[in-house]
PASEBA-1860 file (N, C-alpha, C; in nm, 3 decimals):
! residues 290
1> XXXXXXXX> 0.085/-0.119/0.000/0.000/0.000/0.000/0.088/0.125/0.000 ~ 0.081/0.228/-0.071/0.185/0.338/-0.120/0.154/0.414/0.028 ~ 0.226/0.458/0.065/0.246/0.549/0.154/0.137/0.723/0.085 ~ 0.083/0.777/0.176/0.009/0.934/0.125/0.091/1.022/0.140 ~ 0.075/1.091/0.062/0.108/1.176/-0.016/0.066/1.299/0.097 ~ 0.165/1.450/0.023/0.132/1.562/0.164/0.006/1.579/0.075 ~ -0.056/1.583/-0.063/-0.215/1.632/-0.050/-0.263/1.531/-0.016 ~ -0.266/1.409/0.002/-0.358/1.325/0.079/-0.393/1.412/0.231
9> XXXXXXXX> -0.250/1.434/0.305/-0.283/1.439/0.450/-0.348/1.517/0.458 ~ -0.336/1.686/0.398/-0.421/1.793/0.389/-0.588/1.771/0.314 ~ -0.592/1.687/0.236/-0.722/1.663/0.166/-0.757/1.725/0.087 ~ -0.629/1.790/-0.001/-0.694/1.853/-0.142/-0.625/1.796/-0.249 ~ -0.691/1.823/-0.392/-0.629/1.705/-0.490/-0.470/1.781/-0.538 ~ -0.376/1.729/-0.627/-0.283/1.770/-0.672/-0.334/1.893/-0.708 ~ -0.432/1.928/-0.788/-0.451/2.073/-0.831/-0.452/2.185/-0.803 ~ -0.509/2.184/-0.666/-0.524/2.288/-0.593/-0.429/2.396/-0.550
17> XXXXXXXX> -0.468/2.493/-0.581/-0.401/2.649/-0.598/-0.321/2.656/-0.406 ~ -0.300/2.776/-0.403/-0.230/2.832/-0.274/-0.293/2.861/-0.173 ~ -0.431/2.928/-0.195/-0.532/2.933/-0.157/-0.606/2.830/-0.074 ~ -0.650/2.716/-0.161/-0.723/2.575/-0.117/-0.618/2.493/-0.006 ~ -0.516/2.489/-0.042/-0.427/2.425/0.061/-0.385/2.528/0.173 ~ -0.395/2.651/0.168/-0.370/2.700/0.298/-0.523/2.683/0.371 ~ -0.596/2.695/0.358/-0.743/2.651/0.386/-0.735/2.529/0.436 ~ -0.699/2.454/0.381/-0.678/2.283/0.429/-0.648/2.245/0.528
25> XXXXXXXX> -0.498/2.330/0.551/-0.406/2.312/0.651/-0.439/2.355/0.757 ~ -0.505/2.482/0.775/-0.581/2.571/0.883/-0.672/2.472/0.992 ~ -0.765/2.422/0.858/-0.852/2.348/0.913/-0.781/2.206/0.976 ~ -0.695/2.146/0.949/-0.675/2.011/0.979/-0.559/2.070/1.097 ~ -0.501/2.157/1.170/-0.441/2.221/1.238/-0.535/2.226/1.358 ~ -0.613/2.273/1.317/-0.718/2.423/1.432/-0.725/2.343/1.553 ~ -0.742/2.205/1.569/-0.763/2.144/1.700/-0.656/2.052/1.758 ~ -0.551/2.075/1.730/-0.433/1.991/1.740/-0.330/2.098/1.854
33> XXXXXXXX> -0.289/2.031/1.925/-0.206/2.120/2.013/-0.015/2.069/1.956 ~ 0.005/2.196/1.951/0.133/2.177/1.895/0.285/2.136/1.918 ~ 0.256/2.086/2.028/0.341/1.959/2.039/0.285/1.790/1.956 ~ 0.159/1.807/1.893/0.148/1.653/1.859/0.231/1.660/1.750 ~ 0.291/1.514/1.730/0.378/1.487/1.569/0.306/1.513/1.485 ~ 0.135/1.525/1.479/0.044/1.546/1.377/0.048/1.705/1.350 ~ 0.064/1.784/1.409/0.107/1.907/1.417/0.182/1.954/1.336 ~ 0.312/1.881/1.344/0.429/1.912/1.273/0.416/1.881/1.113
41> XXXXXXXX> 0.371/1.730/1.124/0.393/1.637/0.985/0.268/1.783/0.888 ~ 0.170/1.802/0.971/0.092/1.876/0.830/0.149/2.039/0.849 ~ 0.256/2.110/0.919/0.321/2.207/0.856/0.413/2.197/0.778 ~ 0.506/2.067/0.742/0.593/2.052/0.687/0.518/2.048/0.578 ~ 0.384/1.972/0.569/0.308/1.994/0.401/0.277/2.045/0.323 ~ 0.246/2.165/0.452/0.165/2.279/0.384/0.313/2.347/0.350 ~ 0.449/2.339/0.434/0.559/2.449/0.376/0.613/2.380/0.255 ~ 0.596/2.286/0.238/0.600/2.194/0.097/0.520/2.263/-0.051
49> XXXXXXXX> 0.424/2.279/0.013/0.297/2.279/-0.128/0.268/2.404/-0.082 ~ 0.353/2.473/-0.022/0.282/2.663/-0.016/0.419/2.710/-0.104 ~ 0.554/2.644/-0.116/0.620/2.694/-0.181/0.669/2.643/-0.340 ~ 0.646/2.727/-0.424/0.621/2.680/-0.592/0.751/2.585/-0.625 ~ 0.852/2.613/-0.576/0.990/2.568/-0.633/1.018/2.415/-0.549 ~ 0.932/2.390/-0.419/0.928/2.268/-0.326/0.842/2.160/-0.415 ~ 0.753/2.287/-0.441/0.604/2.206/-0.471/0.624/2.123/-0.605 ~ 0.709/2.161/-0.716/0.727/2.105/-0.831/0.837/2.038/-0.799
57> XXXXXXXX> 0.911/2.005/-0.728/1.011/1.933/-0.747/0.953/1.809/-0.680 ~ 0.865/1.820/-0.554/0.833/1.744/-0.560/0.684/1.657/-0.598 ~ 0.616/1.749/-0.659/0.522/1.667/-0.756/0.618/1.565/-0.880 ~ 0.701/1.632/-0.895/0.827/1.533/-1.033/0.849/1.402/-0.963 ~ 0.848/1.382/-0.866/0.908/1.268/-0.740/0.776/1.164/-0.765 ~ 0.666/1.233/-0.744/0.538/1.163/-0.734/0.499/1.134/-0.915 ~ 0.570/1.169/-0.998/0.512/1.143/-1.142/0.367/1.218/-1.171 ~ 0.348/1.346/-1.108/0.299/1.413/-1.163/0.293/1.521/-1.263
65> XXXXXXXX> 0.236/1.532/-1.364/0.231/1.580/-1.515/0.274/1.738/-1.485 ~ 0.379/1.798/-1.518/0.361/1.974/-1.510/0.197/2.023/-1.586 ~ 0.134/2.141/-1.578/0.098/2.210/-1.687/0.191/2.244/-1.783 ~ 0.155/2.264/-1.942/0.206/2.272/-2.029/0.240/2.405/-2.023 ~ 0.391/2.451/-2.026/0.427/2.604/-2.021/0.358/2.691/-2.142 ~ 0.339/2.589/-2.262/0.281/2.676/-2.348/0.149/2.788/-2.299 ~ 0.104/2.731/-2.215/-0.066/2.799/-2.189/-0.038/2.914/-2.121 ~ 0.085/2.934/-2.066/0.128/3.052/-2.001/0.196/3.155/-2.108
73> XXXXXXXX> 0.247/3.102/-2.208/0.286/3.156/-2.340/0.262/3.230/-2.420 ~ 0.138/3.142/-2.384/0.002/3.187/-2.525/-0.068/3.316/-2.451 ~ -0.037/3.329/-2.329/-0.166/3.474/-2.298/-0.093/3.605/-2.345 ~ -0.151/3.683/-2.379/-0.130/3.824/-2.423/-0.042/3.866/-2.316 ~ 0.071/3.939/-2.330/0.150/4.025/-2.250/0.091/4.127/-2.119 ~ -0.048/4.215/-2.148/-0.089/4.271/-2.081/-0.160/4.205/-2.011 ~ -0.194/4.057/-1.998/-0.267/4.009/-1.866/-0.160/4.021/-1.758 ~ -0.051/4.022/-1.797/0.063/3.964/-1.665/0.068/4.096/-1.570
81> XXXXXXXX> 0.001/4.209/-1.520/-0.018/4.306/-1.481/-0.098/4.250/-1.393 ~ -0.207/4.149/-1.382/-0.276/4.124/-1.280/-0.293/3.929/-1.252 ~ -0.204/3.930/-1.227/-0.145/3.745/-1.158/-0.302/3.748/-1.092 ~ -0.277/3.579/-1.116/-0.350/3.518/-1.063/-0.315/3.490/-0.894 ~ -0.241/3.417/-0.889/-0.161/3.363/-0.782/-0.128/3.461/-0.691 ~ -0.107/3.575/-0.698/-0.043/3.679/-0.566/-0.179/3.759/-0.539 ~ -0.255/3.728/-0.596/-0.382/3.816/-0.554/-0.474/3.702/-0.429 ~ -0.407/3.543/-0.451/-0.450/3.462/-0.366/-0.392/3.492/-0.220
89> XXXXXXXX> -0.260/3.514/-0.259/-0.158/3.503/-0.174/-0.147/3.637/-0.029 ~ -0.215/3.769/-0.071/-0.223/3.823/0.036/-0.355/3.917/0.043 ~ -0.332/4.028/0.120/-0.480/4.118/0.133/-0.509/4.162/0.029 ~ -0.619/4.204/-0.032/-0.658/4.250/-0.163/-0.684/4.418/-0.123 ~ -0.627/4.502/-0.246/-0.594/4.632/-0.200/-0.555/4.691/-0.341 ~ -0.544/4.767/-0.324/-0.521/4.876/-0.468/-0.473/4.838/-0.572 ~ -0.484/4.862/-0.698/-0.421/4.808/-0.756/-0.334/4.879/-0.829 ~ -0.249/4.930/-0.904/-0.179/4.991/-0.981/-0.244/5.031/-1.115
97> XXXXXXXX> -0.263/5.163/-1.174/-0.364/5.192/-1.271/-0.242/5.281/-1.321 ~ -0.251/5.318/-1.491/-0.181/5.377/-1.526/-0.229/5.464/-1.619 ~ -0.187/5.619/-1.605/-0.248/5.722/-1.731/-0.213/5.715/-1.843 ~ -0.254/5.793/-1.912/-0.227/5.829/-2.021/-0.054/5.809/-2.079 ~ 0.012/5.917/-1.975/0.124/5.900/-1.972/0.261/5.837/-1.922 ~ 0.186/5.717/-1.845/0.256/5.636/-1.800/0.312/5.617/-1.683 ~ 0.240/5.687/-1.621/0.245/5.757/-1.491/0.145/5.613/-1.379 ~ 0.199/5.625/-1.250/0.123/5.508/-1.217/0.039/5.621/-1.074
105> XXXXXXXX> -0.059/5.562/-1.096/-0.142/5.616/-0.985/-0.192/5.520/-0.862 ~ -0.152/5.427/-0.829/-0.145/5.376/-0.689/-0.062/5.249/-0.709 ~ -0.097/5.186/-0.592/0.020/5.050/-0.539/-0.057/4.952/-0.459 ~ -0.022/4.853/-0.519/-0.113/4.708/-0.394/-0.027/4.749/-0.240 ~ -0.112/4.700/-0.166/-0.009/4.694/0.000/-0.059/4.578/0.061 ~ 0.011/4.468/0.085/-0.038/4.364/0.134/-0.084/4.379/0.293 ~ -0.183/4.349/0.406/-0.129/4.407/0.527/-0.159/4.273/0.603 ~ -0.008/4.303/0.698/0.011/4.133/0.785/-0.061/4.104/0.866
113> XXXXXXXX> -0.125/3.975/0.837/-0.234/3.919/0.942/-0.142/3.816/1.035 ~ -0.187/3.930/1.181/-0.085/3.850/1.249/-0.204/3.725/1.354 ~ -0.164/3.659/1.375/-0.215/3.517/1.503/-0.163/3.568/1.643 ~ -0.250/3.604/1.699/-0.160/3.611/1.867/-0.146/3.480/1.918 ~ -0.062/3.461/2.009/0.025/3.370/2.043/0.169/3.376/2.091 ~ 0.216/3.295/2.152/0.331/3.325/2.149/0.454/3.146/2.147 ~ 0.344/3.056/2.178/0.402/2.911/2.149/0.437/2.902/1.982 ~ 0.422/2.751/1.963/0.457/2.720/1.819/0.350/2.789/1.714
121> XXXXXXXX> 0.423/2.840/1.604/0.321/3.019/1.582/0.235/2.858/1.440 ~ 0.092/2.920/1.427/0.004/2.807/1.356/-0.044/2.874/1.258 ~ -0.011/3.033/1.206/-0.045/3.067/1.034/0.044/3.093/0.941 ~ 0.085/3.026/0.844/0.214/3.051/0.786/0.192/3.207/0.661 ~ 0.201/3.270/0.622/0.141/3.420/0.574/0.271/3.463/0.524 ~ 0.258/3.444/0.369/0.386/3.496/0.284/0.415/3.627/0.300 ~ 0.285/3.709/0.238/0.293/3.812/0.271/0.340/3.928/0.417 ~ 0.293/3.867/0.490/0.371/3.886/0.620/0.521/3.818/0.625
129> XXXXXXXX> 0.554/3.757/0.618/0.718/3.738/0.632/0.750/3.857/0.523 ~ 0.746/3.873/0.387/0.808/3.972/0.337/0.801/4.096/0.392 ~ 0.698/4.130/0.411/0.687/4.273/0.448/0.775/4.284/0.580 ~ 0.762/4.156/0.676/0.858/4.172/0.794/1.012/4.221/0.792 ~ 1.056/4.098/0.689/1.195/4.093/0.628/1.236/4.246/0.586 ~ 1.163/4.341/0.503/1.198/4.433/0.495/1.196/4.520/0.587 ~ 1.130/4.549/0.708/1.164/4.577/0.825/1.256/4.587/0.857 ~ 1.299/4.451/0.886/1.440/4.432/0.938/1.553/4.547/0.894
137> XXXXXXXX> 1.543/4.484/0.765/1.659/4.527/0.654/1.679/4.671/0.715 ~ 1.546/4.742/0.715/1.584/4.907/0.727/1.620/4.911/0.881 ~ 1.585/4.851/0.957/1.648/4.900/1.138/1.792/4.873/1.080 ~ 1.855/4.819/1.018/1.978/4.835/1.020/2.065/4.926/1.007 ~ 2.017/4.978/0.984/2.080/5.175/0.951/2.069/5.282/1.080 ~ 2.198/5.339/1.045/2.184/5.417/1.156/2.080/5.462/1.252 ~ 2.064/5.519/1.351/1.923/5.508/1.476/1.835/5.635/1.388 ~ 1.875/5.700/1.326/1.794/5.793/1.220/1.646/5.716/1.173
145> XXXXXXXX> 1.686/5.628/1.094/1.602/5.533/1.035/1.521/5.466/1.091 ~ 1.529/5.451/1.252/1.405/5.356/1.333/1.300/5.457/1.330 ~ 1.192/5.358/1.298/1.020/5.365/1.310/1.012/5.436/1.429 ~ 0.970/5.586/1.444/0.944/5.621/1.593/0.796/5.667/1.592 ~ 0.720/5.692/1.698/0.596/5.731/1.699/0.582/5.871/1.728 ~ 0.748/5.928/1.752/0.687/6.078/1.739/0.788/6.134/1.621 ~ 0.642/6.194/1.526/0.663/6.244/1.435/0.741/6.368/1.429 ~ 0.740/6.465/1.513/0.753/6.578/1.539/0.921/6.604/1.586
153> XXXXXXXX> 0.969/6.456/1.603/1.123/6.466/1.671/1.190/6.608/1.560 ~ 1.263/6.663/1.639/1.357/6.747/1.540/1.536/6.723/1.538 ~ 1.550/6.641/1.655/1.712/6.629/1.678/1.790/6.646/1.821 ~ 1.882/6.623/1.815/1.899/6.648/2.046/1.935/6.553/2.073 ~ 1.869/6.602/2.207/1.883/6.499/2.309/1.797/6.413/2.274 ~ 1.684/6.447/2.238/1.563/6.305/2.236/1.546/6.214/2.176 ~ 1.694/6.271/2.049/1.734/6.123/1.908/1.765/6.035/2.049 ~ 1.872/6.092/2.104/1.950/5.997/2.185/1.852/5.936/2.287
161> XXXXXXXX> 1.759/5.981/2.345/1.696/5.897/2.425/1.629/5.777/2.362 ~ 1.554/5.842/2.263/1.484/5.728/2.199/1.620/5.616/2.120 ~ 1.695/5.646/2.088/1.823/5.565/2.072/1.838/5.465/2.147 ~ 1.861/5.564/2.273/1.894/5.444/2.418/1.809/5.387/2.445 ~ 1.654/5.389/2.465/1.520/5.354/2.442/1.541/5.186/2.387 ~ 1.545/5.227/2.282/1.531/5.105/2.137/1.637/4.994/2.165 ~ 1.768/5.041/2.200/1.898/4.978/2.259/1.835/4.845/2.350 ~ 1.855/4.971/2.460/1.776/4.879/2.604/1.632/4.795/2.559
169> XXXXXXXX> 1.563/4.805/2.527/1.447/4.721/2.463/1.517/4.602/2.338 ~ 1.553/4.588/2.277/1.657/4.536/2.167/1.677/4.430/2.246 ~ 1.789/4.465/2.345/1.910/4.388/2.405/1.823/4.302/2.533 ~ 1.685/4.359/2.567/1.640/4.286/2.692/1.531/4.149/2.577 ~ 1.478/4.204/2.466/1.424/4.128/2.428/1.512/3.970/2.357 ~ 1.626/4.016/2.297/1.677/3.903/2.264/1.712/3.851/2.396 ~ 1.714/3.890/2.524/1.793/3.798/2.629/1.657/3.707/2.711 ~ 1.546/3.795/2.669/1.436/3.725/2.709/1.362/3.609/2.649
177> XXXXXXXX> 1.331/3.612/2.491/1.306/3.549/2.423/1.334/3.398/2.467 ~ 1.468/3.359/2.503/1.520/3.230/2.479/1.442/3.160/2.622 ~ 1.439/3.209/2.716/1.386/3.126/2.778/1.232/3.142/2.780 ~ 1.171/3.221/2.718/1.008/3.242/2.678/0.952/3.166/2.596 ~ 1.073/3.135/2.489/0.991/3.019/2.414/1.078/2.889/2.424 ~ 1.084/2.872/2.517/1.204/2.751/2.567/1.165/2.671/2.679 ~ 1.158/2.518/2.659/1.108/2.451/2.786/1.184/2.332/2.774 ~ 1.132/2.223/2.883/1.197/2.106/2.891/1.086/2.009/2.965
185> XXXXXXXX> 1.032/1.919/2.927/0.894/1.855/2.991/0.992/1.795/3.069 ~ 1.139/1.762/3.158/1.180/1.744/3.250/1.191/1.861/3.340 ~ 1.168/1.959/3.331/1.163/2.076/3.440/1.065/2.182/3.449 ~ 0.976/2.118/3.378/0.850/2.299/3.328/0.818/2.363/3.421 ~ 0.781/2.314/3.569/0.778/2.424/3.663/0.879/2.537/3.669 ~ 1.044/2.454/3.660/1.161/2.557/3.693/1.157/2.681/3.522 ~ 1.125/2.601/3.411/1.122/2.679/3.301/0.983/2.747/3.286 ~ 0.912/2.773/3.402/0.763/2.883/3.403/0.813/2.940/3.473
193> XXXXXXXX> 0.880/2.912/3.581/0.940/3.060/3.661/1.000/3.109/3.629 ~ 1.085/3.075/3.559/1.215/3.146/3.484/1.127/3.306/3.377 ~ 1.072/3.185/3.259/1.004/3.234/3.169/0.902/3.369/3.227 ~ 0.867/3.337/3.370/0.746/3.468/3.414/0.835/3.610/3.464 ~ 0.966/3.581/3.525/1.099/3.680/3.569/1.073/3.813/3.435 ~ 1.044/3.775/3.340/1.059/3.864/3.179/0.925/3.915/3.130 ~ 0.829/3.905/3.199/0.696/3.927/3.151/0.645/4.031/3.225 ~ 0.573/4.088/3.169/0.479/4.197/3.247/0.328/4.075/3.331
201> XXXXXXXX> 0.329/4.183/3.427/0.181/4.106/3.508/0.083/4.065/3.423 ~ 0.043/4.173/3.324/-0.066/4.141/3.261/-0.062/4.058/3.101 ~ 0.065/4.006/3.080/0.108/3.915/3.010/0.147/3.802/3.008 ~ 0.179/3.775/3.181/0.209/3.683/3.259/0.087/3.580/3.240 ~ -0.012/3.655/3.256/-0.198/3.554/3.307/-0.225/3.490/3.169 ~ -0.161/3.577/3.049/-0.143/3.505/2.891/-0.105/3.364/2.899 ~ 0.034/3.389/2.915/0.138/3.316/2.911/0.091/3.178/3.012 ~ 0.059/3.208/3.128/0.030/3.096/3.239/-0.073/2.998/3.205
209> XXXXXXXX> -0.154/3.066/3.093/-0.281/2.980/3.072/-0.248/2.896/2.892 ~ -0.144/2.926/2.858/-0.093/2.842/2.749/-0.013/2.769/2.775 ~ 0.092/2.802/2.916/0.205/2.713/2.949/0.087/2.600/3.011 ~ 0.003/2.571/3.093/-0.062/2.493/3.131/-0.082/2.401/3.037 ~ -0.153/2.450/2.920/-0.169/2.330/2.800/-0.024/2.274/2.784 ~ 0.048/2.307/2.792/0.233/2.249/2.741/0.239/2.129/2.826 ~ 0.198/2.171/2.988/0.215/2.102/3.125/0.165/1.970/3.106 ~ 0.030/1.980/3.037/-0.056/1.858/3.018/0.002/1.794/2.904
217> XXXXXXXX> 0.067/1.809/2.750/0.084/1.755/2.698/0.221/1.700/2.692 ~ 0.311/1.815/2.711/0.474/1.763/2.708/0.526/1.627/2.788 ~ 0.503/1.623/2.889/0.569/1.500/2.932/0.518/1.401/2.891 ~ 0.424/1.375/2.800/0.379/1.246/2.716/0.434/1.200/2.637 ~ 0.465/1.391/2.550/0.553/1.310/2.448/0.737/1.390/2.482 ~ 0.746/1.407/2.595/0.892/1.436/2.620/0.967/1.549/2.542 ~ 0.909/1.649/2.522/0.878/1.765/2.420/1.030/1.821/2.457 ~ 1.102/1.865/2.373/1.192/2.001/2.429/1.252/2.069/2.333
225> XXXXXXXX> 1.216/2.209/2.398/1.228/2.327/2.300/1.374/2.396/2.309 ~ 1.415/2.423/2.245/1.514/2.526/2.263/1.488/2.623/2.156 ~ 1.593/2.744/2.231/1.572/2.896/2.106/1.672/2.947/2.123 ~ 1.719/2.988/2.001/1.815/3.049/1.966/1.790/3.173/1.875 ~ 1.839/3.294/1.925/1.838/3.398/1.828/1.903/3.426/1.691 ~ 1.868/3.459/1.571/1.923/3.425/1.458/1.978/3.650/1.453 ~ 1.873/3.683/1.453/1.895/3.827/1.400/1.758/3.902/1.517 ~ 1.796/4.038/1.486/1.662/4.116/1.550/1.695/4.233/1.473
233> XXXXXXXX> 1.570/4.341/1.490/1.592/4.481/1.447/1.399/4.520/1.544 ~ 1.437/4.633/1.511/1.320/4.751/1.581/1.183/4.754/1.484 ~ 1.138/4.798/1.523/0.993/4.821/1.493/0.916/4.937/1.486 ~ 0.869/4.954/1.607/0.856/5.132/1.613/0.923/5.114/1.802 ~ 0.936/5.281/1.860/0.960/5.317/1.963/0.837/5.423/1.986 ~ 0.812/5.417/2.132/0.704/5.459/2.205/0.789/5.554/2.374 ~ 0.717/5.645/2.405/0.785/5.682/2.548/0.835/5.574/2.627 ~ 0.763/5.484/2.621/0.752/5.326/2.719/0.724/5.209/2.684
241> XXXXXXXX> 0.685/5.221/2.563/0.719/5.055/2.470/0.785/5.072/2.336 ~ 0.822/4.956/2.308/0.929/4.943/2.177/0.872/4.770/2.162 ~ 0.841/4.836/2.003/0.802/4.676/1.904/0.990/4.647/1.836 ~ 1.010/4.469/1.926/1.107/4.466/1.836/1.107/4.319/1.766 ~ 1.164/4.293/1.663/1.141/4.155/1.544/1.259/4.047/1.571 ~ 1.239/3.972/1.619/1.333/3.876/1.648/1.292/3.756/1.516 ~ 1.434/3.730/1.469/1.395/3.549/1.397/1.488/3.497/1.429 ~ 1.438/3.376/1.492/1.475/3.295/1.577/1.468/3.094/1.558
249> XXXXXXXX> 1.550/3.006/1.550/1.565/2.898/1.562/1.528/2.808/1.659 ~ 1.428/2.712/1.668/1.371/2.655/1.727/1.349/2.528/1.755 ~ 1.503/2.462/1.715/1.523/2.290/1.752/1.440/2.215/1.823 ~ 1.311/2.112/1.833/1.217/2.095/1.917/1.282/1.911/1.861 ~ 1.264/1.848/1.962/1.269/1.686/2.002/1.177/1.689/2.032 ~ 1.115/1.503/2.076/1.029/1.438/2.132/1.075/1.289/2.123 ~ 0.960/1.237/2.191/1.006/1.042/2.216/1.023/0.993/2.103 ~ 0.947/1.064/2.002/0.964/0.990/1.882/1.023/1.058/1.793
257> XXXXXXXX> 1.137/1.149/1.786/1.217/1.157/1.730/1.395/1.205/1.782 ~ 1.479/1.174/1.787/1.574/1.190/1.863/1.698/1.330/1.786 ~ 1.674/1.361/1.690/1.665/1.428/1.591/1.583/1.586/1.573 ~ 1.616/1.671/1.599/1.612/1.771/1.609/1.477/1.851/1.487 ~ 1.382/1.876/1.522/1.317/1.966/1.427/1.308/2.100/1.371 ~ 1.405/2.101/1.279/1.461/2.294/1.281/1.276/2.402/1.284 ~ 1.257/2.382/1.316/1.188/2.482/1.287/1.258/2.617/1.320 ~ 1.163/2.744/1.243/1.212/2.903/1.211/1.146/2.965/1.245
265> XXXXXXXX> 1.099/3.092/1.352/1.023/3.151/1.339/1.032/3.289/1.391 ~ 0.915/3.373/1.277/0.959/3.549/1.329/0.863/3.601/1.439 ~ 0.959/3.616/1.503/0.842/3.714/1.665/0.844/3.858/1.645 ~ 0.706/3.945/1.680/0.698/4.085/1.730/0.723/4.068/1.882 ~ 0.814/4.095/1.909/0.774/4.136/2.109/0.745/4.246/2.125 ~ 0.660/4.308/2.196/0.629/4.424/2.231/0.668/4.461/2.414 ~ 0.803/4.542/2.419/0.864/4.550/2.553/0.780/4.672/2.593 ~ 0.739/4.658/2.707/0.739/4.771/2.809/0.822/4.781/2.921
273> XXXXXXXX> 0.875/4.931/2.947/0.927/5.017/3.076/0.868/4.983/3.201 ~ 0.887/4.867/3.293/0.822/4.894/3.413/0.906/4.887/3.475 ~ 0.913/5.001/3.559/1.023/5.045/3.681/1.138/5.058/3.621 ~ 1.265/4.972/3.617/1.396/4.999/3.538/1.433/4.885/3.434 ~ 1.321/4.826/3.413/1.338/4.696/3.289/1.240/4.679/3.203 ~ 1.315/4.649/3.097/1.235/4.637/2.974/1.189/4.453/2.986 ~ 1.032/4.459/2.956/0.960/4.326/2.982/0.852/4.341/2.944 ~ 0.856/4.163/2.876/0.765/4.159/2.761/0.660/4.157/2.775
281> XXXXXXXX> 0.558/4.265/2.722/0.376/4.274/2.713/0.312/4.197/2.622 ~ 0.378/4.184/2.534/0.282/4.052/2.410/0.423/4.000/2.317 ~ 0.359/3.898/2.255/0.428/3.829/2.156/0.324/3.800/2.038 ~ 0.338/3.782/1.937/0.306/3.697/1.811/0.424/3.677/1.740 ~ 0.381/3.538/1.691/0.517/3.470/1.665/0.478/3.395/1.525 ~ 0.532/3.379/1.413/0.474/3.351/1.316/0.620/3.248/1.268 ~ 0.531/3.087/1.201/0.677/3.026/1.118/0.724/3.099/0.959 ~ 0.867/3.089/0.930/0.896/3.068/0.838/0.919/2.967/0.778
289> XX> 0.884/2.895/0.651/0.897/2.797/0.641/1.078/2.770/0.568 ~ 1.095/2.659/0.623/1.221/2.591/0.620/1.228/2.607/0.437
END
């Protein structure tokens, strides 16, 4: 009996667009807590068959037929202005129209639908990783260039505060992160106290009522997380909070595999100022796929 196939597990036929299989996956996800191996096996499917260059190499494996490139050939030049496929792929929004003179009068803007959460992140959203990625790219530039919320800055002292601001928020979030999304179903009490030291109160009561689900499932299947920081950059800065973007590496074991599961994934932390430390008020955490 042939072993199934990743559209078997998801339940849509070879055909199905980007669209139908992220739909699939959602649904065959939604009640699964994410430590089960069933968890994993249908994100690896969906990061399979959500990406075009995975997806054909390995439909070739399975002896499935390409479409004939000709049919893409044959369409008139001016359809290719409005794809099929990327209009699946994120928010639907403006489109680009052009005058007379060639002049363009607006721009699509995809906008990121984020999942709150802060465990193993469960919507994978192309469009959101890009738009993130470029984020990044620009905090890299001198402290000029960070996203601030006051418009009105003119120069001073208050570059430099908000400088030092973003710094201190930066440097507390990557040191926090690792043990926030980090456990060991041999110690989870000692890795919830740890993990609550970095949280705000009212993020804490978040956090306590998702680590509970971990409590109940991890030591069944002997779960353990580790995190590692890959990169970070800023977001915006606030008098007293700072959004900052961590992507981060997420090696996860269990009983039944001894073997490491790379997973990837990009976090917003959102730090707040209470008293003399920067500590974390929310997370959403989203995968990249491998």
């Amino acid at each position: 009996m042939p072993s199934p196939t990743w559209y078997d597990l998801l339940g849509v036929e070879p055909s199905a667009d980007a669209a139908q299989i992220r739909t699939a996956w959602r649904n065959a996800i939604a009640d699964l807590d994410p430590t089960e191996r069933r968890f994993a096996t249908l994100n690896e499917a969906a990061a399979v068959l959500l990406d075009p260059a995975r997806r054909s190499a390995y439909d070739e494996q399975l002896g499935l037929t390409p479409e004939p490139a000709v049919e893409r050939t044959e369409e008139p030049a001016a359809e290719r202005v409005e794809p099929t496929e990327p209009a699946d792929e994120s928010t639907p929004g403006p489109v680009d129209e052009e005058t007379s003179d060639g002049t363009s009068t607006g721009s699509a803007r995809s906008a990121p639908f984020l999942v709150p959460g802060w465990v193993l992140a469960v919507v994978a959203v192309v469009a959101l990783a890009t738009a993130v990625l470029a984020g990044v790219l620009s905090t890299r530039h001198p402290a000029d260039r960070i996203v601030q919320a006051d418009t009105q800055l003119s120069g001073g002292s208050k570059v430099t505060q908000i400088e030092d601001r973003a710094v201190a928020a930066q440097a507390a979030a990557k040191e926090a992160i690792v043990p926030v999304l980090s456990y060991d179903y041999r110690k989870l009490d000692a890795d919830q106290k740890t993990a609550e030291s970095y949280l705000t109160d009212s993020y804490r009561k978040t956090y306590d009522k998702t680590f509970a689900l971990i409590k109940k499932s991890a030591p069944g299947v002997q779960t353990v997380v580790t995190t590692k920081v890959v990169d970070t950059g800023i977001i915006r800065v606030d008098d007293d909070r700072v959004q900052v973007l961590l992507f981060v590496d997420r090696p996860t074991t269990n009983k039944a595999t001894t073997t490491a599961i790379p997973y990837q994934d990009q976090v917003t932390a959102t730090m707040e100022k209470v008293g003399g430390d920067w500590l974390i008020d929310n997370l959403v955490t989203t995968p990249i796929a491998p």
